[in-house]
N, C-alpha and C positions, 0 to 999 in steps of 0.2 A: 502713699502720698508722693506723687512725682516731684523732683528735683527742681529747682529753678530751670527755664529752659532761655538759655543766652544766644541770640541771634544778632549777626554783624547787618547793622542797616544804617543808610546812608541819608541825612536827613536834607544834603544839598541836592539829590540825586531827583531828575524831571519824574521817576517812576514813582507813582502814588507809594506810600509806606504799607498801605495793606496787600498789594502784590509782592511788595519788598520782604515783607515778612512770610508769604504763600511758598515765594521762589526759595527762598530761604530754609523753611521746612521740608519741601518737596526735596530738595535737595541734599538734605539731611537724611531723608529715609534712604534715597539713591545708593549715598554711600556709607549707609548701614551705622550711621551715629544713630539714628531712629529704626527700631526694630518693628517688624509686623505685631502688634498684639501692644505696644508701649504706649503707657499711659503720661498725655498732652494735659501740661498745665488748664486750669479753667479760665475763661474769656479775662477774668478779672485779676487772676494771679498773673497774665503775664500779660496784659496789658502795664501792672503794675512792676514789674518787672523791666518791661519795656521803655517804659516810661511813655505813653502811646494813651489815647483814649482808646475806653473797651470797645466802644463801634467799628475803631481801628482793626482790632482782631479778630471780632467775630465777622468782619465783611472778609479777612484772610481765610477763617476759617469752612466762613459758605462756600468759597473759590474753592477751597481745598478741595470741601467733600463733594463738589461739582465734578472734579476733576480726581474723586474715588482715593485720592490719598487717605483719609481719614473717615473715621464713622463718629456719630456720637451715637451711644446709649443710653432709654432714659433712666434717670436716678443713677447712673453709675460712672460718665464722665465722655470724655472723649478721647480718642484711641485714635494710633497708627494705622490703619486698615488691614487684617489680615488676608486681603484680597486686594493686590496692590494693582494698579493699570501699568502699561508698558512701560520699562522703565526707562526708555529713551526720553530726550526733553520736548516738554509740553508746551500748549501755548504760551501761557505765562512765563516759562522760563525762559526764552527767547531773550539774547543779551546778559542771560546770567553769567557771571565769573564763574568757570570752572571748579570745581570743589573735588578733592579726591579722599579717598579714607586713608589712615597710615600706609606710606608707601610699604609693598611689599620686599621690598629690595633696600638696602644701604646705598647712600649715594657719596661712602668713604669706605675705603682701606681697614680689615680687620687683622691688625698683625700679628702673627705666631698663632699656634696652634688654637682649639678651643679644648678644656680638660672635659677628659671623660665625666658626663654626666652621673648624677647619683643612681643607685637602682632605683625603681619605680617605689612611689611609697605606698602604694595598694596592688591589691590583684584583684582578679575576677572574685565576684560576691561568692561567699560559700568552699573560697581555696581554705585549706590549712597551712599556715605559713609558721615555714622552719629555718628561714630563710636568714637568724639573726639570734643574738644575744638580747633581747629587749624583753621587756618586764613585761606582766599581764595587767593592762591598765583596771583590767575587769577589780583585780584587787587594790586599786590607789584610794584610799582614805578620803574621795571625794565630796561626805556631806562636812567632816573636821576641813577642810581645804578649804571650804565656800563660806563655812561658820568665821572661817580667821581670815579672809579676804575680805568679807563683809566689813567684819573690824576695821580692818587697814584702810577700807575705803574710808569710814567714820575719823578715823583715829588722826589725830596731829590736825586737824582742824584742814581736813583735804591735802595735807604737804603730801602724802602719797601720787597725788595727784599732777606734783610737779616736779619741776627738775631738779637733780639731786647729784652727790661724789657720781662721777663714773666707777668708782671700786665699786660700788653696790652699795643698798643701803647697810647702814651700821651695826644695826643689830644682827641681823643674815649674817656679817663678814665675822662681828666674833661668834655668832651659834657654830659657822664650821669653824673658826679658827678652835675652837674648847670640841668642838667633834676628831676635829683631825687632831689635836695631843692626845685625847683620849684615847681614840680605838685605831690611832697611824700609827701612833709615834710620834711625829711631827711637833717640837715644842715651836710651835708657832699661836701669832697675838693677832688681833686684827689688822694691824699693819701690815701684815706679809701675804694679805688675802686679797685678793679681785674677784667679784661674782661678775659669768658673761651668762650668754645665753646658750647655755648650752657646752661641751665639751671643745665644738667645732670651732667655735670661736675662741675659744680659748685658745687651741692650735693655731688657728689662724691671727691673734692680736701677736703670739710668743711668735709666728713665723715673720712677723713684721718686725717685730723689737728687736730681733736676734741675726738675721738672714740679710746680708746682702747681694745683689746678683752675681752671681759667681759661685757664692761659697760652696764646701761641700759639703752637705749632711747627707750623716751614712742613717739605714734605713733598714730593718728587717725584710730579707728578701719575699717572704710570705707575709702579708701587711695589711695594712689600714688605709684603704685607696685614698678617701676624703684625708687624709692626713699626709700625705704625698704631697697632694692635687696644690694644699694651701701651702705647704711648704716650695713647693713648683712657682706655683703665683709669685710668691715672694723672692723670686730668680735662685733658689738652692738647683746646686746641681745635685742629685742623687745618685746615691752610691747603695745599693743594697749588700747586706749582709749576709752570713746563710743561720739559718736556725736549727738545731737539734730537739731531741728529747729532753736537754736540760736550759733550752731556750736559747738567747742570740751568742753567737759563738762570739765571745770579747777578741779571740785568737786574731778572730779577722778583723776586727777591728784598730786591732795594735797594729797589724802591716799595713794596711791603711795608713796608720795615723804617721809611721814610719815615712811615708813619703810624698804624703798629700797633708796641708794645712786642712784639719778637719773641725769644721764652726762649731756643728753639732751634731747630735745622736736624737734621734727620735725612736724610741722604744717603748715595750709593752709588758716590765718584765713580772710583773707579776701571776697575770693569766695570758701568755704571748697571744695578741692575737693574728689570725685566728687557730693557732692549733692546742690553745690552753695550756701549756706545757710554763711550768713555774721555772722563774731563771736560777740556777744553782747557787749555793753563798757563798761559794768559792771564785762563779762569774760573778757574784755582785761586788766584792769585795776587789777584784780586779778590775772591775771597771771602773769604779768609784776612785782606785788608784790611778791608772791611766786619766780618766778625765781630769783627777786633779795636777798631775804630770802634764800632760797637752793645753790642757786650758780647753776643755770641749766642754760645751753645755750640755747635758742630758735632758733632754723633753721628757718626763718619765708620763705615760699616759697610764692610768690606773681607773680602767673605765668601768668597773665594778667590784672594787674592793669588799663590799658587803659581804658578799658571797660567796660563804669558804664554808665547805659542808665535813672533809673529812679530818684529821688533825690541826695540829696548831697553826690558824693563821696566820701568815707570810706578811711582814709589814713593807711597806712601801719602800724603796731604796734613799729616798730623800730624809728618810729617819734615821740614816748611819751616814747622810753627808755632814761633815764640818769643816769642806773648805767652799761650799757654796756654791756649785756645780750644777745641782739638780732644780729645777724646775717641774713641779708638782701640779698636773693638773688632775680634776677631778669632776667627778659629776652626780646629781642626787637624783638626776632623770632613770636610773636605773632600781635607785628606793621608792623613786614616787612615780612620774611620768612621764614621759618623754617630750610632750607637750608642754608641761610648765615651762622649760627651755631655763636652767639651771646648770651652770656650772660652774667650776672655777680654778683660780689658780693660786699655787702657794710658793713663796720665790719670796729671795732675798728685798727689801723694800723698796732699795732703789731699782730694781726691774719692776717692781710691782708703780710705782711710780712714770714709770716709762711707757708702763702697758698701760694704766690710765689713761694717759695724754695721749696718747693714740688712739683709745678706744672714743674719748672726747670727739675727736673728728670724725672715726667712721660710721659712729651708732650712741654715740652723746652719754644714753648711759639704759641701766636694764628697766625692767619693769617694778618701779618699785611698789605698789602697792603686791604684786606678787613676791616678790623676796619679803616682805614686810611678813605677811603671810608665813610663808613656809620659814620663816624666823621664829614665827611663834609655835607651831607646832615642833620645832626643834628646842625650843627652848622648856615646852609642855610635855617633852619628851614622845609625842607621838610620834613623831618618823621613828625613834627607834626603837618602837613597840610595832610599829608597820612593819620594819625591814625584819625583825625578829619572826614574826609568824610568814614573811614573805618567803624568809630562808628554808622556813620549813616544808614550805607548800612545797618550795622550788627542788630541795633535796629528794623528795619523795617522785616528783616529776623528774628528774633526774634520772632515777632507779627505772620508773617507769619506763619511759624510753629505750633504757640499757634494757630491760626485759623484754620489749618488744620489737628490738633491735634483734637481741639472740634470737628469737624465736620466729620472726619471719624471714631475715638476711642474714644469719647464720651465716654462710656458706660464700654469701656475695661483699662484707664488710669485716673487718676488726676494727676494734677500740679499747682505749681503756678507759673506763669513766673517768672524767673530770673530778678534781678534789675539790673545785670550783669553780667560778662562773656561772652561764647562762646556758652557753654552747657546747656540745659532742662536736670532736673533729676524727672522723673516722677515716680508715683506709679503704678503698674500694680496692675488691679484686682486679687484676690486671688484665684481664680479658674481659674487663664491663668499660664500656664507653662512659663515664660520668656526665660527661655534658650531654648525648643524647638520654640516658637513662633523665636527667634534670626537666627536658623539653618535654619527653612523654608523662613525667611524675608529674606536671604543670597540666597537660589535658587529664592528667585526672583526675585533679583539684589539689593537689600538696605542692606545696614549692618549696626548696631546698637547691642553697647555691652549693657549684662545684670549687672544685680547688682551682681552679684555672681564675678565678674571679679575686684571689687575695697573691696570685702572683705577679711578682714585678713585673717578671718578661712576657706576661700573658699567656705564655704556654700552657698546657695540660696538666695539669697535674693528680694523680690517681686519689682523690682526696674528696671528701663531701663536709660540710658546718652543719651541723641541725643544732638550732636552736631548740629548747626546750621548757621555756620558762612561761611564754605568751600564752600555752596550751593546756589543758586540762591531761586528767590522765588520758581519759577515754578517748580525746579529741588524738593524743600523742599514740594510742592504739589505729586511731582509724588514720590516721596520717602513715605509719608502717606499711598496716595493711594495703593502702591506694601505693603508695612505695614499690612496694613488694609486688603488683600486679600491672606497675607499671615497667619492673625488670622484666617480668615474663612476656612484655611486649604484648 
């Protein structure tokens, strides 16, 4: 069913109203507001529309299809013409006002740079993408998801339906607030919780609240580009750090802080990303000191905590702060899907408060009949009946991977499996190009980013991410395999 179709006519104007309206149309298709193939109101709907007697428009529309704009078909309506006549102006449009479609060009000044765009969010149909830590939507609890949405719509008499706290709805904020004491640490209450959409946002409300233009926040030199990008926005200057095998070096951060006023630290110390690598407790325990010494806020990103396969799970650093330092974000799109756009934040109240009123003006507030939703299956305990059999798929994919890692690129890679996560961050031999070896693994159908793509200064870096989670075993064999024969050129 076609949309209302609104047309500017002029009721003082000497030209009859049913050419007014022909020129008006014709016009429209010209510049592509009307498409070949689009279906035109009926005589009656936009007569009434119009406010027009219907003879008004159908003597518009005989002119029209006189003049091959338009066909009608019977029993099925009247259409754009997919055989359109010259598209220069016709008899009737003689005297028309010029119309143009969105200027293709700005007719103003765009200042400072534009940030590097996100990577593509699809590939060609049929790639195997390794290209990330993201979850296998194939396994998200999608009929419980739709059964407790359904509710949410029914439930509260459609409040779902309306506007609501920007922290998120209430029950959501305490299911994570009793999640994260539970399996964080975190003695945190609804109070100290914000649900955004998503992890990004989260980064992005904390880079507003916190960040004025100027400041400095230091940055893992190997990183989190969209977590830059919004801390950039928000005028931080950056300062990258270097990372080890025991994660962000605090060392650099203390001479840093020695002679630069430093706002904040945005970090990832639990699985750094991207090289996985857990930050030592000797660094956390240091840094937690220094920040409380400087007065730095720690952003601590903890973007898939679930997921910890070989000994004892690593808690979060804001479970050993108590002078108030750290800021806690988190996200469930790595338990569920990435698509529900779920995330959040856990911080002292009066910043939780501040990111509110912020978040009030830029996006009002989230989706609540979906937090409403994934409240209940948090509260029914199925997300952590999902995340429990998800860990296990994902541990054995894991191994998978590392097996078929040794056995087709032996020779071309090391690694050492991950103790958790999503993602392998492996070394490429020093005589393999990685980023041409990435461009041929892409015509072969595998995509897997290089290390050059998570460094600050964009350089080279001899390093590759494979994701491991999104994939089956078999599919994570044949993703090797096309790998493997895309080295051999």
């Amino acid at each position: 069913m076609p949309w209302e179709l609104l047309l500017a006519l002029d009721p003082g104007s000497e030209q009859p109203i049913f050419l007014q309206i022909a020129r008006a149309i014709a016009g429209d298709v010209r510049r592509g507001r009307l498409r070949p193939g689009a279906v035109l109101p009926g005589s009656r709907a936009l007569a009434r529309t119009l406010g027009v007697h219907r003879n008004t428009v159908l003597a518009a529309y005989r002119e029209l299809a006189a003049e091959g704009w338009i066909e009608h078909l019977a029993a099925r309506g009247t259409f754009v013409s997919s055989d359109l006549p010259d598209p220069a102006p016709r008899r009737f449009a003689r005297g028309a006002s010029p119309r143009t479609a969105v200027p293709a060009r700005l007719g103003f000044d765009l200042d400072g740079p534009t940030p590097e765009p996100l990577p593509p969010p699809a590939f060609p149909r049929g790639t195997l993408v390794l290209t990330g830590g993201v979850p296998d939507v194939r396994l998200a609890p999608a009929a419980l998801l739709a059964r407790a949405y359904r509710r949410a719509l029914r439930a509260e008499s459609g409040s779902a339906l309306g506007y609501g706290d920007p922290r998120g709805h209430e029950r959501l904020r305490a299911a994570i607030a009793a999640m994260v004491s539970s399996v964080r640490g975190l003695a945190a209450g609804p109070e100290a919780v914000l649900v955004t959409r998503g992890s990004q946002q989260a980064i992005d409300l904390c880079a507003r609240a916190l960040v004025s233009p100027g400041d400095v926040v230091a940055v893992e030199e190997l990183g989190y580009r969209p977590a830059w990008e919004a801390l950039r926005l928000a005028g931080a200057r950056l300062v990258p750090l270097p990372v080890d095998d025991a994660g962000l070096r605090v060392d650099a951060l203390e001479a840093l802080a020695a002679h630069e006023r430093v706002r904040l630290l945005y970090a990832t110390p639990h699985h750094q990303y991207p090289t996985t690598a857990v930050l030592a407790p000797g660094r956390r325990l240091s840094l937690l000191s220094l920040a409380k010494a400087k007065r730095i806020a720690i952003l601590e990103d903890d973007y898939d905590h679930e997921f910890h396969y070989d000994g004892r799970p690593v808690l979060p650093m804001a479970s050993a702060d108590d002078a108030g330092v750290v800021v806690y974000v988190g996200t469930l799109s790595k338990i569920l899907a990435p698509g529900l756009r779920i995330g959040f934040v856990v911080a002292p109240p009066p910043l939780v408060e501040r990111l509110a009123t912020i978040r009030g003006f830029v996006d009002r507030q989230g989706d609540r009949a979906v937090e409403r939703a994934v409240a209940e299956l948090l509260e029914d305990g199925d997300v952590q009946r999902h995340a429990r059999r998800a860990r296990r798929i994902y541990a054995a994919r894991r191994d998978a991977l590392a097996e078929a890692l040794r056995r087709e690129l032996g020779a071309a890679i090391s690694f050492v499996p991950p103790a958790g996560g999503m993602a392998l961050w492996a070394r490429v031999d020093g005589d393999v190009d990685v980023d041409a070896w990435a461009e041929r693994a892409l015509a072969r159908g595998v995509a897997f980013y290089p290390g050059r793509r998570f460094a600050f200064d964009g350089r080279r870096r001899p390093f590759a991410r494979l994701g491991f989670a999104a994939l089956s075993e078999d599919e994570l064999g044949e993703a090797v395999r096309r790998m493997a024969a895309a080295l051999r050129g």
